[in-house]
C-alpha positions in Angstrom: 127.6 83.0 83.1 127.0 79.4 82.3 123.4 78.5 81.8 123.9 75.2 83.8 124.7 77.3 86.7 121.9 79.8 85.9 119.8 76.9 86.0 121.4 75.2 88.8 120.9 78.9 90.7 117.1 78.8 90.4 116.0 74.7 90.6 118.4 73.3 94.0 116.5 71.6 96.4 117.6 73.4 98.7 117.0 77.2 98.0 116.0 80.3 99.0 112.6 81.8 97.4 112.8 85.3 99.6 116.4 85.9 98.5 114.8 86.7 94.4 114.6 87.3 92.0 117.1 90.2 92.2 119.5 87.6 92.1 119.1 87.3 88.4 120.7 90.7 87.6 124.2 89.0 89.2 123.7 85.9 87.1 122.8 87.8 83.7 123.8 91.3 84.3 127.0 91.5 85.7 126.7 94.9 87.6 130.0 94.6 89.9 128.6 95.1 93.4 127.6 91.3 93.1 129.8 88.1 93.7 128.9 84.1 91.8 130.4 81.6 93.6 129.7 77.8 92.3 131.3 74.5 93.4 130.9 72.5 90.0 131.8 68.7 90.1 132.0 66.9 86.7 130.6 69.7 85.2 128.0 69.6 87.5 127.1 72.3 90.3 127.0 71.1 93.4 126.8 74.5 95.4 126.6 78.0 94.9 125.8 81.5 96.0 125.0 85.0 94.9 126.7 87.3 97.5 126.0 91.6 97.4 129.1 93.4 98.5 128.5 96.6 100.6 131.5 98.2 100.3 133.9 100.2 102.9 134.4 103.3 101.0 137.7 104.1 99.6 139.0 100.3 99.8 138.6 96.8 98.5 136.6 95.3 101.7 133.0 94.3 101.9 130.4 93.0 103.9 128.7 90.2 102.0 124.7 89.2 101.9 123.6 86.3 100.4 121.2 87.2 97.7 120.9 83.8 96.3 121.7 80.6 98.2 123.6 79.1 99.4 121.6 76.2 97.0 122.6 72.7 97.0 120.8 69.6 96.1 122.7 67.3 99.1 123.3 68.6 102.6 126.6 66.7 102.3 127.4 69.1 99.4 126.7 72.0 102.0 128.9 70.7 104.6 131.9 69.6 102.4 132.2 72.8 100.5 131.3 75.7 103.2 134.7 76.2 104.1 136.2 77.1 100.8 132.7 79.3 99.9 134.1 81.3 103.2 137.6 81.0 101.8 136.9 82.2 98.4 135.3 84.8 100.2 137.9 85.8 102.8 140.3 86.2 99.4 137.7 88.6 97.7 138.4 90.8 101.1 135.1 90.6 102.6 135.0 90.9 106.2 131.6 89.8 107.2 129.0 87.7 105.9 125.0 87.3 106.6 122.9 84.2 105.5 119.0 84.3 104.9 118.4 81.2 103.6 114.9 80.5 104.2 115.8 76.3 104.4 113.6 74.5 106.5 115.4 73.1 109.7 114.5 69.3 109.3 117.3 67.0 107.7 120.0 70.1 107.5 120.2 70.1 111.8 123.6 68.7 110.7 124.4 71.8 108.7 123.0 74.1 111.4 125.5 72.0 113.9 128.1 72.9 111.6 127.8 76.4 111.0 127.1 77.2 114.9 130.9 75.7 115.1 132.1 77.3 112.5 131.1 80.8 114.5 128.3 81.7 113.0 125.1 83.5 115.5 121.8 84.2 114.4 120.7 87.2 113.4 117.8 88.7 115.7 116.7 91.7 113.3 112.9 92.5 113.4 110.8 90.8 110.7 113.2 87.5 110.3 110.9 84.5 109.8 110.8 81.6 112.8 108.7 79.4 111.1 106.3 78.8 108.2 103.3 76.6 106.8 103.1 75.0 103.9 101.1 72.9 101.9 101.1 69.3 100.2 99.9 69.4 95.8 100.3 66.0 95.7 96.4 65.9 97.3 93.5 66.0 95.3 92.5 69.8 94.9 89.2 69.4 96.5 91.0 67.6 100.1 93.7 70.6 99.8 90.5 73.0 99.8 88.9 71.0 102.6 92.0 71.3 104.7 92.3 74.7 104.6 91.2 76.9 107.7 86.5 76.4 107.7 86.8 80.7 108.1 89.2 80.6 105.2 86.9 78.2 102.9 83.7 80.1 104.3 85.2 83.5 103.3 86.4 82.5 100.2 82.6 81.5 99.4 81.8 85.3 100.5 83.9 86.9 97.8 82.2 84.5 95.3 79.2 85.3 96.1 80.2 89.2 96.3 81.4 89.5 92.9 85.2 88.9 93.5 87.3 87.7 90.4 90.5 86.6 90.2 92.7 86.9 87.4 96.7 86.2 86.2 98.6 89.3 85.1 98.8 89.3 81.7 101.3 92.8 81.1 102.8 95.4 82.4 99.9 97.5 83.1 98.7 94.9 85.9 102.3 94.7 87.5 102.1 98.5 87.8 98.6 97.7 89.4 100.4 95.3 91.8 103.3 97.9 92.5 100.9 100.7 93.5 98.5 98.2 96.0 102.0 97.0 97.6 103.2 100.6 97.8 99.7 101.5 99.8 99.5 98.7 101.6 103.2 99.5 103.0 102.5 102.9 103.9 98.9 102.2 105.4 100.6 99.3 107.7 103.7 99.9 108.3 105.7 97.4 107.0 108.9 97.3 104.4 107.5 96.9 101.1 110.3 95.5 97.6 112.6 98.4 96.2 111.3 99.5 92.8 114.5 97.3 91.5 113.4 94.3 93.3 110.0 94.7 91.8 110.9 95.3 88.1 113.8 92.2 88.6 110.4 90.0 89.6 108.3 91.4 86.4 111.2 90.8 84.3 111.7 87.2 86.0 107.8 86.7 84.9 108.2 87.4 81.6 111.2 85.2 80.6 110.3 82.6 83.1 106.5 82.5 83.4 106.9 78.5 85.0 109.0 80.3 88.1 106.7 83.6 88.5 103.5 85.4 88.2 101.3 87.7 89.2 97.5 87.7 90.3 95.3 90.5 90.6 91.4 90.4 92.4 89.0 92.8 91.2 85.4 93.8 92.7 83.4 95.9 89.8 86.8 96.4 87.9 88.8 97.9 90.2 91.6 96.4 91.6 90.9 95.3 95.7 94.3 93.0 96.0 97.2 91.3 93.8 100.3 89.6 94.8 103.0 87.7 92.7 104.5 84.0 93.6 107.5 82.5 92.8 108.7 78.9 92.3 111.4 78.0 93.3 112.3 73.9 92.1 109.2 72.4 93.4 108.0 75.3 95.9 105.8 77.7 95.1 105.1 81.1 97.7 104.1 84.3 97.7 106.9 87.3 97.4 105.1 90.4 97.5 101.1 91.3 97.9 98.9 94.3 98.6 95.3 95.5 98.8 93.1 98.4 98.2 92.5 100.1 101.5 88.5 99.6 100.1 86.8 97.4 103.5 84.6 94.4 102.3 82.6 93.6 104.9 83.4 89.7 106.0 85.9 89.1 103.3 89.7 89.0 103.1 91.0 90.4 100.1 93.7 88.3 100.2 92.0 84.8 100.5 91.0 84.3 96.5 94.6 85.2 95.4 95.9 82.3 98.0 93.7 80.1 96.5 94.5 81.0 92.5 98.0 80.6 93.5 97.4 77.3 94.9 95.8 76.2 91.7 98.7 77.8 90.0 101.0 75.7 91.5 99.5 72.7 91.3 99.0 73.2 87.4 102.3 73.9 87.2 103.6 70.7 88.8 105.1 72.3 92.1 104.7 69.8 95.0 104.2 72.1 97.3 102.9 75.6 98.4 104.5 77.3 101.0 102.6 80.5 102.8 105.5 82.0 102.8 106.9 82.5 106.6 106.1 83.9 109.7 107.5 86.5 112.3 108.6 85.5 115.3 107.4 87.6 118.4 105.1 90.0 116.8 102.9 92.1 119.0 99.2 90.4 119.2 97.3 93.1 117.1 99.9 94.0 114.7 100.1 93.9 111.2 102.7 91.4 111.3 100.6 89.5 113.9 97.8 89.5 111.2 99.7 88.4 108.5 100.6 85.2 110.8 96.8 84.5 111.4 96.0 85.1 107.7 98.5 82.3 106.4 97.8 79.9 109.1 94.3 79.7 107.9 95.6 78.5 104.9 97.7 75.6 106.8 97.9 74.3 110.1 100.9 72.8 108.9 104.0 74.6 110.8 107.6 74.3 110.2 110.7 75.1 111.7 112.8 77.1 109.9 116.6 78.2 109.9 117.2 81.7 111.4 118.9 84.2 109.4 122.8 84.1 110.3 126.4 86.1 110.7 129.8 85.9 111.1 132.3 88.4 111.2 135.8 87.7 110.1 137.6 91.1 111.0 136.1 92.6 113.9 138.1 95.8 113.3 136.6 96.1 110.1 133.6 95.6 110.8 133.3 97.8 113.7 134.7 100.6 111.1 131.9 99.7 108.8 129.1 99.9 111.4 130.3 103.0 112.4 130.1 104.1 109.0 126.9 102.9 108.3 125.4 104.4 111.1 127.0 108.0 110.2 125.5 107.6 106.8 122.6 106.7 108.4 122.0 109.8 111.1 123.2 112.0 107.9 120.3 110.8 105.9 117.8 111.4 108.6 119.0 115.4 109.2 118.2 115.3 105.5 115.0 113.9 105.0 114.3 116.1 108.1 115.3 119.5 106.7 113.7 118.8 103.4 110.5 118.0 105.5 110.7 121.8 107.2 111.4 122.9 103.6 108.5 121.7 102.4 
């Protein structure tokens, strides 16, 4: 793969930070269930994509999620080139395609116009993010402090004064730390939690890209009460994956002092801005996801729009066929997991 489109892959202007890093195994691993496609003009990119092909077993036909992109520096770019990105497509034989992109609505409502006529609905799947919050570095880091939520900037004295230290990840060891408090924080809430491959694509990402990703642990008397790791994406920086102990600390968020070394992180690293990293629409008042949306917007009160996850099918008989499959496989898998649980 070309570097320039390698590059081109990570730095757009307009990306999509919650479709990595397992992108990167398409782009420098060639494994076959994974699709490139780049518009190059002058030798220049101009658009592109990372598509994973779920395959209809026992032919060529696919249904194709964006990993990576699309990314594009110009919405003009977007608009110009989306029908031959569906054509190019179409010829690979795939017969449905879903888009995540994570782009804020504001000047792509032309694209959005666009896509709406080109067929594409949005996807109402449980967890997509609405919205999110984000954050200006080109302030001074004391006003960004000030304008963070007074309980956030009251709490984050708290875990000062209670012994809380944060620190960057510095090996493996403290990505395995951070695997383990995401793994427990998913099973004690509820909530999906990376694939062991997405998670060891993200350390790898770190270490040959340390500008574009990290990881920050909190500790309380050496042990480990919280880590997540960010990623920066051009000149955004938010967080992909987080956890905590399931150790209480009385008037303190765990979370808070990692936020706030990421935000100096970015900075530092000359990102213009830090984004919390989305929020779920319609989730129950109480829930975790519900949490999660009042913990980032004490970081920012700034909220923004955000395009909703989208589909198009090309072959409806297809597709039906591969639904159908899908959910065979999956009612299959369940009897499984079910007779191993009487086994055991």
């Amino acid at each position: 793969m070309p570097q320039e489109i390698t590059d081109f892959l990570k730095t757009a202007t307009h990306g999509s930070l919650y479709q990595g890093p397992d992108w990167q195994h398409a782009v420098e691993r060639t494994d076959g269930k994974h699709l490139v496609l780049c518009a190059v003009r002058n030798g220049r990119p101009r658009f592109g994509a990372t598509v994973y092909k779920s395959a209809i077993p026992g032919t060529s036909y696919f249904v194709g999620s964006v990993r990576r992109g699309p990314v594009f520096d110009q919405p003009g770019d977007a608009i110009r080139l989306w029908t031959e990105f569906e054509a190019q497509l179409y010829r690979e034989r795939a017969i449905a395609l879903t888009v995540s992109p994570y782009w804020e609505i504001g000047e792509l409502q032309a694209l959005r116009t666009y896509l709406k006529e080109l067929g594409y609905k949005p996807s109402r799947r449980d967890g997509d993010y609405c919205c999110t919050a984000t954050i200006d570095l080109s302030k001074p880091l004391e006003e960004i402090y000030n304008g963070m939520h007074r309980d956030g900037r009251r709490e984050l004295r708290k875990a000062a004064r209670k012994g809380v230290q944060v620190r960057r990840a510095e090996g493996r060891a403290d990505w395995q730390v951070l695997w383990g408090l995401t793994q427990e924080t998913g099973r004690r809430k509820g909530i999906d939690v990376p694939s062991l491959e997405k998670f060891e694509a993200m350390r790898c990402f770190a270490e040959t890209s340390p500008l574009h990703c990290i990881a920050i642990l909190g500790c309380l008397a050496g042990h480990p009460i919280a880590a997540a790791a960010v990623l920066r994406h051009g000149t955004t920086v938010t967080p992909e994956v987080a956890g905590s102990s399931s150790v209480a600390i009385q008037g303190v968020s765990k979370f808070l002092p990692i936020m706030w070394e990421s935000i100096q992180w970015a900075k530092q690293t000359g990102a213009s801005r830090f984004d919390v990293g989305g929020m779920t629409a319609h989730a129950p008042k109480g829930s975790a996801l519900w949490r999660i949306n009042m913990f980032k917007k004490q970081l920012s009160g700034r909220e923004i729009e955000l395009f909703r996850p989208m589909e198009k099918v090309f072959h409806p008989a297809l597709y039906k066929a591969y639904t159908l499959l899908r959910a065979s496989k999956r009612k299959a898998l369940g009897r499984y997991r079910s007779i191993v649980r009487r086994a055991t």
